[in-house]
C-alpha positions as CSV (number, residue, x, y, z in Angstrom):
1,X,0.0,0.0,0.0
2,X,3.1,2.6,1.0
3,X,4.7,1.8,-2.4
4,X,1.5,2.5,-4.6
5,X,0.7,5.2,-2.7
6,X,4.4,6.4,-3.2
7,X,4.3,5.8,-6.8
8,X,0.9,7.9,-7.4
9,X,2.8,10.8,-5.5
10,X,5.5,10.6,-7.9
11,X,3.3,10.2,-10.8
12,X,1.2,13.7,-9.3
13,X,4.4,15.2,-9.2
14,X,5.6,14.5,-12.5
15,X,2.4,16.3,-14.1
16,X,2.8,18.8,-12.0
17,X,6.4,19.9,-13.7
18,X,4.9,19.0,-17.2
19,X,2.7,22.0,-16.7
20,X,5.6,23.5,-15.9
21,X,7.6,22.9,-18.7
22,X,4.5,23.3,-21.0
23,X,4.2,26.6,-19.3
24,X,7.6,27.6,-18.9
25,X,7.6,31.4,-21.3
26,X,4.5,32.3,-19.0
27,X,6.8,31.6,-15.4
28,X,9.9,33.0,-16.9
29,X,9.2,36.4,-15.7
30,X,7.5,36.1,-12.3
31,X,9.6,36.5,-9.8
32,X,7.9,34.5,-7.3
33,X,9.7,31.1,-9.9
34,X,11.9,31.6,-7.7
35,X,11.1,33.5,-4.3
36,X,12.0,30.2,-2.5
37,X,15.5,29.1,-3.4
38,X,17.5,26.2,-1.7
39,X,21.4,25.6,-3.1
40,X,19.9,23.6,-5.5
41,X,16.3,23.6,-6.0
42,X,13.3,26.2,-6.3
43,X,10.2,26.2,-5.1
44,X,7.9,27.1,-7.6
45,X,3.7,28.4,-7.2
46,X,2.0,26.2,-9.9
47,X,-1.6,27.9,-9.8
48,X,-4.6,26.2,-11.4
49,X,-3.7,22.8,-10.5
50,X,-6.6,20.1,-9.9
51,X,-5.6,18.7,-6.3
52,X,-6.2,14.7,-5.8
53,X,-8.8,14.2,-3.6
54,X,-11.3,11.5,-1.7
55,X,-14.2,9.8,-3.5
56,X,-16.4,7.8,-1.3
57,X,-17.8,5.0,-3.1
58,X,-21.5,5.2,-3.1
59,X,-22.3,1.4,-2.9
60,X,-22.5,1.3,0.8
61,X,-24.5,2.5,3.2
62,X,-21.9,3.1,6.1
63,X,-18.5,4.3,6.3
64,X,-16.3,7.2,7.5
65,X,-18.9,10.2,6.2
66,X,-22.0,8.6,5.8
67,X,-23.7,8.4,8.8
68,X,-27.6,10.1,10.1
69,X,-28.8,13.2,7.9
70,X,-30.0,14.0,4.9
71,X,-28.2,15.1,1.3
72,X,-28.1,19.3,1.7
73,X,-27.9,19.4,5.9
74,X,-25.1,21.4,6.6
75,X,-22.1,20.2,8.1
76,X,-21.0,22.0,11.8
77,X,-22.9,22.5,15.1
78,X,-26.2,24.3,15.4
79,X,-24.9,27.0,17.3
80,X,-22.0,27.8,14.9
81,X,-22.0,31.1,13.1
82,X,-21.1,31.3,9.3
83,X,-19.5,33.8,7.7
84,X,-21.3,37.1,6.1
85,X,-21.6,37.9,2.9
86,X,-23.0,35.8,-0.3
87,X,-21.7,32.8,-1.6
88,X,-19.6,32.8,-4.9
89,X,-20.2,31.2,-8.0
90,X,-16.2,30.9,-9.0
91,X,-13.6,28.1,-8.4
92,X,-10.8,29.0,-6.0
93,X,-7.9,29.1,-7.3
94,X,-5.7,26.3,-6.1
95,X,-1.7,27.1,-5.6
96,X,1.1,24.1,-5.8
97,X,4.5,24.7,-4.6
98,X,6.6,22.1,-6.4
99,X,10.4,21.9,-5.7
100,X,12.6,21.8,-9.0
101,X,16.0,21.1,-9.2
102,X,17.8,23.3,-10.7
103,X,19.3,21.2,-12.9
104,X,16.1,20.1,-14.6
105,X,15.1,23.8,-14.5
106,X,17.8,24.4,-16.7
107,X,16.9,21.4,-18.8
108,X,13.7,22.9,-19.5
109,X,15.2,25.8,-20.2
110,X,17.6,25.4,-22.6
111,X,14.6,22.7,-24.1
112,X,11.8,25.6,-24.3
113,X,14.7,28.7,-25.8
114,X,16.3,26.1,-27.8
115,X,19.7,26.7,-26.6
116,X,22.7,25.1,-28.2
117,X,25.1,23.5,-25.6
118,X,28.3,25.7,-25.1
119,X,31.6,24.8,-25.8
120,X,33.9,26.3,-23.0
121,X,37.4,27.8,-24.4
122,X,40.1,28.4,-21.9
123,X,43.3,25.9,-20.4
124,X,41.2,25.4,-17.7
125,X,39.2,22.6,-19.4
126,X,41.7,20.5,-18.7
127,X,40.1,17.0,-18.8
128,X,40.2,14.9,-15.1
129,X,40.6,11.2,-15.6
130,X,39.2,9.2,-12.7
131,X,38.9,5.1,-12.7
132,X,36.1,3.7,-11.4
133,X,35.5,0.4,-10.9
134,X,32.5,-0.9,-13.0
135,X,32.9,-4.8,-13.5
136,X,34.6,-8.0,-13.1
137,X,36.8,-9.9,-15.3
138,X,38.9,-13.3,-14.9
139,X,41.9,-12.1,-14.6
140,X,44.1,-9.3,-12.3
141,X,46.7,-8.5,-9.3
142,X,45.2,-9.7,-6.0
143,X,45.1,-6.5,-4.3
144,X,41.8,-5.9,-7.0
145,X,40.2,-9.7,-6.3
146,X,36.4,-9.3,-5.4
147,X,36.1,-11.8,-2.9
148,X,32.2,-12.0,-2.6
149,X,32.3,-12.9,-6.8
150,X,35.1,-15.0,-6.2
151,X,33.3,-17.1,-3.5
152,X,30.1,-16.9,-5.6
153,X,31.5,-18.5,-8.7
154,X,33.1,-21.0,-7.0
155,X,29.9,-22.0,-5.3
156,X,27.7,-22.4,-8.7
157,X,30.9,-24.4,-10.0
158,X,30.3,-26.8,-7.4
159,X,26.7,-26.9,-7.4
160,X,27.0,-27.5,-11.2
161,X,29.4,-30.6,-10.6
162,X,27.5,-32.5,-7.7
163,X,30.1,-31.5,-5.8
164,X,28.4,-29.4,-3.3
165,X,27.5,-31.0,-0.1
166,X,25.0,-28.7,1.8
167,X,25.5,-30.9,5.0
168,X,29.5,-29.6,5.1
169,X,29.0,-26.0,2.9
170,X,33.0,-25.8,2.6
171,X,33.5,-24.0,-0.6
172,X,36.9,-23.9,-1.6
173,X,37.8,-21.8,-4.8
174,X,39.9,-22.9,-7.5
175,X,42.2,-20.7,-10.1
176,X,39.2,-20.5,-12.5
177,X,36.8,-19.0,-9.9
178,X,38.8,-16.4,-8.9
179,X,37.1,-12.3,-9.8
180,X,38.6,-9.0,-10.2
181,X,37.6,-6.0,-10.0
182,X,37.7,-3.9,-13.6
183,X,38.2,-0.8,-13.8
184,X,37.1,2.2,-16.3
185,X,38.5,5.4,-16.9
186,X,35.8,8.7,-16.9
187,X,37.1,11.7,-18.3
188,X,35.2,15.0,-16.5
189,X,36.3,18.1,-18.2
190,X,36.7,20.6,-16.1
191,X,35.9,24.0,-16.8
192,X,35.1,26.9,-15.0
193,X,33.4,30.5,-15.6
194,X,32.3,34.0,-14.2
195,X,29.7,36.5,-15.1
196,X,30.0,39.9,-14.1
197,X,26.7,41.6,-13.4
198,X,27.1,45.3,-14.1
199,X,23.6,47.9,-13.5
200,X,23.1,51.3,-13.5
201,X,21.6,52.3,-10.6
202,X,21.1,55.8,-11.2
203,X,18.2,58.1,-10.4
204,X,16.3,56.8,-13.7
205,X,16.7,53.3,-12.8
206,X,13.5,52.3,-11.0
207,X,12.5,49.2,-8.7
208,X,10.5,47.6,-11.3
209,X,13.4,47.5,-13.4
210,X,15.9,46.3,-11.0
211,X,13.2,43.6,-10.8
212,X,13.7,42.7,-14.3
213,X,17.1,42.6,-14.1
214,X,17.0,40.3,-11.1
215,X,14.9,37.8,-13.1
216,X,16.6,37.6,-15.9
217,X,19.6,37.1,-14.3
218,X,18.2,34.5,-12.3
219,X,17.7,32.7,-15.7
220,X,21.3,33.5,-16.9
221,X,22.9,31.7,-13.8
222,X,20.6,28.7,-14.0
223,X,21.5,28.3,-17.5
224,X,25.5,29.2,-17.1
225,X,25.6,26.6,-13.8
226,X,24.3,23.8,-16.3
227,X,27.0,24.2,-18.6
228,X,30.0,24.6,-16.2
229,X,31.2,22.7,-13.0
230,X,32.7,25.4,-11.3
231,X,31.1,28.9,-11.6
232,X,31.9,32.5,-9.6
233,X,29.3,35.4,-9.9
234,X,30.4,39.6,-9.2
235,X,28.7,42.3,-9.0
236,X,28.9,46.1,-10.2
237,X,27.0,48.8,-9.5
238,X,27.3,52.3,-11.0
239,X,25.9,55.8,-11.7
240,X,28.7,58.3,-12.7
241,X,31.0,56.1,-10.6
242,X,31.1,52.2,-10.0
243,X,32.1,49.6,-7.2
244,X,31.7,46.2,-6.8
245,X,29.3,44.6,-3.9
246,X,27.7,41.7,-3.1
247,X,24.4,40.1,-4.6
248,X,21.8,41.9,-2.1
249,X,23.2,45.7,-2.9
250,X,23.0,44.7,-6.5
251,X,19.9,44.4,-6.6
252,X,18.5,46.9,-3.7
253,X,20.8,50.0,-3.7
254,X,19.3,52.9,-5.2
255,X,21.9,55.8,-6.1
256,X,20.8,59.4,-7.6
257,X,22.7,61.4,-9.9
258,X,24.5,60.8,-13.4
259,X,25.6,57.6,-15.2
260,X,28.6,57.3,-16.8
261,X,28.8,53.6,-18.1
262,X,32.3,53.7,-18.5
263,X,32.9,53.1,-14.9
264,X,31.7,49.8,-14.6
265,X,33.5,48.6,-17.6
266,X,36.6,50.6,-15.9
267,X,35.8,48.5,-12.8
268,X,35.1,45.1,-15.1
269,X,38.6,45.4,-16.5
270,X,40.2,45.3,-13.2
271,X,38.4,42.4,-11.9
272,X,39.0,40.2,-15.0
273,X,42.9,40.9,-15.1
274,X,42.9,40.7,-11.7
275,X,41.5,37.3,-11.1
276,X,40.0,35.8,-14.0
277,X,43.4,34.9,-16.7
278,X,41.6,34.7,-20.0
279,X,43.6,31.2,-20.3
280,X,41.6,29.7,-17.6
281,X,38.4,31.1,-17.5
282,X,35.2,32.1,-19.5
283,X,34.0,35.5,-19.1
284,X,30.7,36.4,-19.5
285,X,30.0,40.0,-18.9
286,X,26.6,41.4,-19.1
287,X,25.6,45.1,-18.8
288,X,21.8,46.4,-17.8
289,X,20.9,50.2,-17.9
290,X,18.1,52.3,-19.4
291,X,20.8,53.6,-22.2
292,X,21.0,57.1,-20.9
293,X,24.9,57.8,-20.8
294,X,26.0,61.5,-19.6
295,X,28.3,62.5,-22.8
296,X,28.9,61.2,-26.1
297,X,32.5,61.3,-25.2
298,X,31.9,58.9,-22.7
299,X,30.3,56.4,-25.4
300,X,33.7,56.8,-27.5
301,X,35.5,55.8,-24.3
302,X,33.5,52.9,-23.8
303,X,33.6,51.6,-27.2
304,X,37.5,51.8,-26.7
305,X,37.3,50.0,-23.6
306,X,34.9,46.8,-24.9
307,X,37.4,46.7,-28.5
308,X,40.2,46.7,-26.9
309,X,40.4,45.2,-22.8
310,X,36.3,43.5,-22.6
311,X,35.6,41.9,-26.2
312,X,39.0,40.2,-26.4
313,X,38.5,38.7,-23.2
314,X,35.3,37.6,-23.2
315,X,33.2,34.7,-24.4
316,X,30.2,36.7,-25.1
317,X,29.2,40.4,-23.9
318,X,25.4,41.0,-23.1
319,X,24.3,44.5,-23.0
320,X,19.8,45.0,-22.1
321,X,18.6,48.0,-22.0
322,X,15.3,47.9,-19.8
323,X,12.7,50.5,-20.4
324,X,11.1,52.9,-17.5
325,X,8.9,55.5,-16.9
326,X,11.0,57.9,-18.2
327,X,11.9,55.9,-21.3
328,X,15.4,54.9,-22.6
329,X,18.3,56.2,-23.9
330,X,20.7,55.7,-27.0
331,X,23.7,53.5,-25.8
332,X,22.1,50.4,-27.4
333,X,22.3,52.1,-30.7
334,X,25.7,53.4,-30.5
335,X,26.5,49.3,-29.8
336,X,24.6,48.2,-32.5
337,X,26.3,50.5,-35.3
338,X,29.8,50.2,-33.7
339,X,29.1,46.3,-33.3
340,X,27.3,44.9,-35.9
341,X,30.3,42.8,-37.0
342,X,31.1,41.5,-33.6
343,X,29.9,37.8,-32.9
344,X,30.7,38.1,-29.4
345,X,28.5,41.2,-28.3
346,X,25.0,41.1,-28.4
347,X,22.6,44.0,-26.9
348,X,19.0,43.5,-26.6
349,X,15.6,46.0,-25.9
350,X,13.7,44.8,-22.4
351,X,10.5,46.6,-22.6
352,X,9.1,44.7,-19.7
353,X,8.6,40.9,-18.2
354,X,7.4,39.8,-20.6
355,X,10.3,40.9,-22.7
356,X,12.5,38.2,-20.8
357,X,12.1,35.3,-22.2
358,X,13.3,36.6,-25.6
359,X,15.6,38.6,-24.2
360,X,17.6,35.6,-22.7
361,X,17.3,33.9,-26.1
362,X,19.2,36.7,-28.0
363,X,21.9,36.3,-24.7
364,X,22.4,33.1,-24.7
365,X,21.1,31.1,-28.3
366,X,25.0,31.7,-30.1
367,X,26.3,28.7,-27.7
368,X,29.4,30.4,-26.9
């Protein structure tokens, strides 16, 4: 009884994160996908889900629920007070949280965008041999001999022969019965990558678009994480000046001022030749603001910066430009006409949420 029970649970479960993949454009930009996040699962809200319940079989008279009264009496004590108001005449809505892993969120993922696998670059995918042992054979030192098969094949020799007396079970081996343990070598490459986050957090950068940000940047780990074994994420923040902090000010400081992009690719430099040797690691920078730069001088300099110390360095660099209240700026046009022949820069217009899930296409569909 546990086990079928057990087995209907998994089988709920696996419907439940069909809908989920059949769904998957429409969750991409809520950010309650992922407002309960373990190290390596989410819990997700799956709304609209038909719950299993009881049915109480109507052949007998007697049971758990059928006892004196008549169909329409209502349940509860006489004395007890009901709620005001009128009844509705629409379903609740019913909420499922369902724990993905990660893993198969990314899965889903790259099956839904359609996103070629990537093929890391770098000295660091050095490939790690490890044996592991995976069979037996008839043959090897005796430091590898596998008693247990050793003893077993003995024992079906014997049986086989007649010589097998069950009155005195002495099984003795013989050079032909003896098992070692085979081995197999697994190459793992190993590879490893970091993605600077870069925001403008100017005056013009609002909470709902920090939001955005946040989501999509969820989506742009989950996918990364999939594709390499070790991983490293930093932060910069900037209005006419940048710094680096940590995940929570990324996404909940709120500056005023100017912006002056050229900071953060100022501070993006120094943290890529300063920890990240292009030999050994895949850079992935990616860059969010609402486009409004102070200067057109400053757009030169930045331009000089990504051609000469970012693009060269970098597997692929991801400039969105979400859209406020107060609209957007240029900077994704002066990209696009200084970067149209560049394979390894891609910008992209994020008008809303709903904006994401093509957004993260354009970022991440090259496979590099």
């Amino acid at each position: 009884m546990g086990l079928k029970i057990e087995q209907d649970h998994n089988r709920f479960k696996n419907i439940v994160k069909g809908k989920i993949r059949k769904e998957l454009r429409e969750y991409i930009g809520r950010s309650e996908m992922f407002g309960k996040q373990g190290k390596d699962i989410v819990s997700i809200p799956v709304p609209q889900i038909e719950l299993p319940r009881f049915r109480f079989d109507e052949k007998h008279g007697e049971g758990v629920g059928q006892g004196d009264g008549d169909i329409g009496d209502p349940l509860g004590t006489a004395d007890g007070e009901g709620g005001s108001g009128q009844a509705g005449d629409s379903p609740g809505e019913h909420v499922l949280e369902v724990d993905v892993g990660l893993d198969e969120l990314a899965s889903m993922l790259g099956e839904e965008l359609q996103l070629p696998k990537i093929e890391p670059k770098g000295k660091k995918n050095i490939t790690e041999t490890k044996d592991r042992y995976t069979s037996v054979r008839s043959i090897g030192p005796e430091s590898l001999r596998n008693f247990k098969r050793t003893f077993q094949q003995a024992l079906k020799r014997q049986i086989a022969s007649g010589t097998y007396n069950g009155d005195n079970p002495i099984v003795i081996p013989e050079r032909r019965d003896k098992r070692y343990k085979s081995w197999k070598t697994i190459k793992n490459p190993e590879s490893s990558a970091v993605i600077i986050y870069m925001m403008d957090v100017s005056g013009s950068m609002t909470d709902t678009q920090k939001e955005i940000v946040r989501i999509e940047a969820f989506w742009i780990d989950t996918w990364l994480r999939s594709q390499y074994q070790d991983i490293e994420s930093r932060y910069i923040i900037h209005d006419a000046e940048a710094k680096e902090v940590d995940r929570d000010a990324f996404y909940h400081t709120r500056e005023s001022g100017g912006t002056r992009i050229s900071s953060a690719y100022e501070a993006c430099i120094n943290i890529i030749e300063n920890d990240y040797p292009v030999s050994e690691w895949n850079i992935y920078p990616f860059h969010f603001s609402d486009g409004d730069n102070w200067s057109r001088d400053d757009d030169v300099y930045c331009i000089k910066l990504l051609k000469e110390k970012i693009l060269t360095k970098s597997n692929m660099f991801c400039y969105g430009q979400v859209q406020g209240i107060y609209g957007v700026g240029n900077y994704k046009r002066v990209l696009d006409d200084n970067f149209a022949d560049f394979d390894n820069l891609i910008t992209s217009d994020i008008e809303d949420k709903d904006s994401i899930y093509d957004s993260i296409k354009e970022f991440l569909g090259r496979g590099r």
